[in-house]
The first five atom37 places (N, CA, C, CB, O) and aatype in JSON, in Angstrom:
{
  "aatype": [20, 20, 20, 20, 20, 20, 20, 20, 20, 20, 20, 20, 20, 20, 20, 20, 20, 20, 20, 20, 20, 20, 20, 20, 20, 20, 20, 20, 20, 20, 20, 20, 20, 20, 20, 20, 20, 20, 20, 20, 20, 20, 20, 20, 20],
  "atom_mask": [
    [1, 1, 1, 1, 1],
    [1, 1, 1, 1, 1],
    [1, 1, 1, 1, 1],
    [1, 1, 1, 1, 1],
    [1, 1, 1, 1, 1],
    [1, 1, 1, 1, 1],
    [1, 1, 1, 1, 1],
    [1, 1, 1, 1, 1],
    [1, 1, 1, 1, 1],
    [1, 1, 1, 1, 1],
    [1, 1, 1, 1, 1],
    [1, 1, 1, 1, 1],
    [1, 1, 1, 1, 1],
    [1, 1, 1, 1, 1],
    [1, 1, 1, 1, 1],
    [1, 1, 1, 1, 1],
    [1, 1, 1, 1, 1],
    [1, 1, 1, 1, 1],
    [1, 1, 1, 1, 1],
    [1, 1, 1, 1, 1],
    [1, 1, 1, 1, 1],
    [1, 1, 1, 1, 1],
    [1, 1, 1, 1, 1],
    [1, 1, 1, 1, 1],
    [1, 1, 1, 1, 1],
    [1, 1, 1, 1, 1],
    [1, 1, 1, 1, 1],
    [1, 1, 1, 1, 1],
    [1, 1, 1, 1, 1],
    [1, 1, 1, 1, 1],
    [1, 1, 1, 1, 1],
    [1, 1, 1, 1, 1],
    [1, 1, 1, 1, 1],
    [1, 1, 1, 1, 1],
    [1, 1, 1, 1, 1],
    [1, 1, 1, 1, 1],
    [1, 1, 1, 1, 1],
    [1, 1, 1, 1, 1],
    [1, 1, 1, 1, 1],
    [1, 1, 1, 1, 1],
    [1, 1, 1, 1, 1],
    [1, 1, 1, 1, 1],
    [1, 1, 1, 1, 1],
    [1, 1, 1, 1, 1],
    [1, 1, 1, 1, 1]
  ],
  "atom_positions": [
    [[0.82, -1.19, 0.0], [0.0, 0.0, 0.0], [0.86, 1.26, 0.0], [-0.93, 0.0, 1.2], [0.55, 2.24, -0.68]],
    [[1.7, 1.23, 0.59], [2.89, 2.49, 0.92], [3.46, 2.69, -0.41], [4.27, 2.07, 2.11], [3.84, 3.83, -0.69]],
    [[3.63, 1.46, -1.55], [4.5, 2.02, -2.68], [3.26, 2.2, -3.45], [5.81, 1.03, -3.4], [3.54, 2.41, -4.63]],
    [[1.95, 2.18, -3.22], [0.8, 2.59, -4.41], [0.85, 4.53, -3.72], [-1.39, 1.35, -4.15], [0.67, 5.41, -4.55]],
    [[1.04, 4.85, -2.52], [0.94, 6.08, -2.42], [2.11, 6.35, -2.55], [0.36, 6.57, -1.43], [2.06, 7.34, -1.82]],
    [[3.01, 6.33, -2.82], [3.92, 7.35, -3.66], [4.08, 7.6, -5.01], [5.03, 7.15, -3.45], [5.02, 8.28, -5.41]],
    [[2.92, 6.94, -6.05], [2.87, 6.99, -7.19], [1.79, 8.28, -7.29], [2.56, 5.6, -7.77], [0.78, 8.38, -6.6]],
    [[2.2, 9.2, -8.25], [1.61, 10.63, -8.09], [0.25, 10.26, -8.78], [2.56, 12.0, -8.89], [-0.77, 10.84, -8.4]],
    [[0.19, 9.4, -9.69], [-1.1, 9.12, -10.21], [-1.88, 8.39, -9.12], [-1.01, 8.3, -11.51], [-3.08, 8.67, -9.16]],
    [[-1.73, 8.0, -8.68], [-2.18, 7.28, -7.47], [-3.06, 8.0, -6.24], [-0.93, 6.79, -6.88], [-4.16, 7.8, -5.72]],
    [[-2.03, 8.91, -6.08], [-2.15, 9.82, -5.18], [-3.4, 10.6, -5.6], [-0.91, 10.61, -5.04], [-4.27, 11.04, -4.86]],
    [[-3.3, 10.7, -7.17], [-4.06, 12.12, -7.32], [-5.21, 11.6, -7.67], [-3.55, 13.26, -8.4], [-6.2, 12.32, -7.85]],
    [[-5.25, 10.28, -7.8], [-6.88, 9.37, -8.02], [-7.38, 9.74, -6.53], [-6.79, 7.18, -8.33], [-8.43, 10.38, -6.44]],
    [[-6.71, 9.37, -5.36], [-6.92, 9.18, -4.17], [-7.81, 10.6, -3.6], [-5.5, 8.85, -3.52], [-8.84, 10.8, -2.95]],
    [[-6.9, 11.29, -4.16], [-7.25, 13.21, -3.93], [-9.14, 13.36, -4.29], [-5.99, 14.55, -5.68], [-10.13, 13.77, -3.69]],
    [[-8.78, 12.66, -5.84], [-10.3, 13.13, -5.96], [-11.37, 12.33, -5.94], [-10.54, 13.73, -7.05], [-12.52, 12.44, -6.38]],
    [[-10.86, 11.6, -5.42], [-11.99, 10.21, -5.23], [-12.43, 10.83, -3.82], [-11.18, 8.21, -5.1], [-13.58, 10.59, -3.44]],
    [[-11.63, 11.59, -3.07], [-11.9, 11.91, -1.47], [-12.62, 13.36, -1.85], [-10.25, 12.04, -0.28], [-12.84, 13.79, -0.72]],
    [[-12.93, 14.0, -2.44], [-13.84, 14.9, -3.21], [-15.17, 14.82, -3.56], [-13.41, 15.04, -4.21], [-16.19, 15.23, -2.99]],
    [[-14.96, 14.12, -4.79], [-16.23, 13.51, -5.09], [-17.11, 12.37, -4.39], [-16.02, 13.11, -6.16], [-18.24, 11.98, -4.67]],
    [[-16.23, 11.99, -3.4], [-17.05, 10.52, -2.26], [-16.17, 10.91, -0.89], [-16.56, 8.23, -2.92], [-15.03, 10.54, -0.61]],
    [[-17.03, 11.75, -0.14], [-16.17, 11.69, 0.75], [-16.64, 10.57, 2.36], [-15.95, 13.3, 0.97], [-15.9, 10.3, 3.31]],
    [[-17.67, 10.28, 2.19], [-18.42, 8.86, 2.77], [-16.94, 7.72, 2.4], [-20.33, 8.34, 1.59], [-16.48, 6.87, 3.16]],
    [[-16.69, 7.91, 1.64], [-16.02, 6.72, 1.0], [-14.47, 6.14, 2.16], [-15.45, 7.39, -0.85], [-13.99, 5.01, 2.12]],
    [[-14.03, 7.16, 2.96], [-13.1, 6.82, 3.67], [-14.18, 6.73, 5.13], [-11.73, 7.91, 3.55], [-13.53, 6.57, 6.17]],
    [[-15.19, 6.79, 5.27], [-15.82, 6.18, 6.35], [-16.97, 5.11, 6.07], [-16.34, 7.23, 7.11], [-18.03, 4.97, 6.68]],
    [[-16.53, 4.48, 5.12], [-17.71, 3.16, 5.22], [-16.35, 2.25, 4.72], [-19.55, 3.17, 3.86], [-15.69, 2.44, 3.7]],
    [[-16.16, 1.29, 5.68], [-15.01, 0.2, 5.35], [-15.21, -0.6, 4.44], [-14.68, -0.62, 6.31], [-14.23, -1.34, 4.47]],
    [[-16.08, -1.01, 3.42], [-16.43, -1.71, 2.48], [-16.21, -0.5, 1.48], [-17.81, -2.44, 2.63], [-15.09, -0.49, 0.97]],
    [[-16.83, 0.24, 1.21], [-16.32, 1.28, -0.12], [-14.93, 1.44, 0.1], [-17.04, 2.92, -0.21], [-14.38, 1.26, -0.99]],
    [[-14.05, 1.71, 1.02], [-12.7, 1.91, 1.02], [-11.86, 1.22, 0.85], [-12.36, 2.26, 1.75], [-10.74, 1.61, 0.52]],
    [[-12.31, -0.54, 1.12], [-11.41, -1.52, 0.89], [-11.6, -1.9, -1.17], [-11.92, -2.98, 2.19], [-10.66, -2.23, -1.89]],
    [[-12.79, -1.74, -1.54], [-12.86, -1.99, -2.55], [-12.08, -0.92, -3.48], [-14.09, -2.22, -2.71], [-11.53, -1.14, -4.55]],
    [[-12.17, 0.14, -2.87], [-11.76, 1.21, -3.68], [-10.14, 1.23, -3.71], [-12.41, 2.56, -3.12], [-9.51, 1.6, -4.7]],
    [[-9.65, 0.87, -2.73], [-7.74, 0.5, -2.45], [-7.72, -0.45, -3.23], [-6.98, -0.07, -0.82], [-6.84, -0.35, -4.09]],
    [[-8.68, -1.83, -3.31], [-8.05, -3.18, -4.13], [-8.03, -2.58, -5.44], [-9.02, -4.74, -4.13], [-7.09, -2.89, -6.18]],
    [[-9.0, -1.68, -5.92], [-8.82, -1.24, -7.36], [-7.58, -0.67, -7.64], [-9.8, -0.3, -7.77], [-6.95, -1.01, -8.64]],
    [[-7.19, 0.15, -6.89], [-5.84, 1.03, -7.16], [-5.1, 0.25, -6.77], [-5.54, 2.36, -6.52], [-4.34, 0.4, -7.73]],
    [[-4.33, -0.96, -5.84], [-3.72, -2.32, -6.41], [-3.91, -2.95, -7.5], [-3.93, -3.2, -5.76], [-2.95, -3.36, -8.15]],
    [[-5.28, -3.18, -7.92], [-4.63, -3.72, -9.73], [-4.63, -3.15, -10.37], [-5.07, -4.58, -10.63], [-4.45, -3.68, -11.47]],
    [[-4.81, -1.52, -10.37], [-3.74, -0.68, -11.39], [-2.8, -0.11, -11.16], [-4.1, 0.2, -11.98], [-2.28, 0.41, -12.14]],
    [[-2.14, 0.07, -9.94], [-0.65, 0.9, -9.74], [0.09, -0.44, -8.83], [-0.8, 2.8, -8.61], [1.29, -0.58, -8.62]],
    [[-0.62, -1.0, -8.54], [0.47, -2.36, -7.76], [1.51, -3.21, -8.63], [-0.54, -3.69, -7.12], [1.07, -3.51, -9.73]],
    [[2.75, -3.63, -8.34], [3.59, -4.39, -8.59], [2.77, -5.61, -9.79], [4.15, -4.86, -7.12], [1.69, -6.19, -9.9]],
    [[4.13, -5.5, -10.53], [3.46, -6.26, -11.59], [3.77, -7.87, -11.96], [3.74, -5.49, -12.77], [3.15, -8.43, -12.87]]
  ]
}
């Protein structure tokens, strides 16, 4: 998780996903789904 947030694209998905959903870092099911997504696109390949 630590090397998906230092990827600036990553980051800046993160930025506006916390914008447009901001529920989304307080309901633990939208947040876990929403991290596994950004693991299978910026995670180790």
């Amino acid at each position: 998780m630590a090397e998906i947030m230092q990827n600036p694209d990553a980051r800046a998905e993160v930025e506006a996903k916390r914008k447009s959903d901001p529920d989304l870092f307080r309901d633990p099911e939208k947040r876990r789904a929403f991290f596994q997504q950004l693991m299978e696109k910026y995670g180790k390949k």
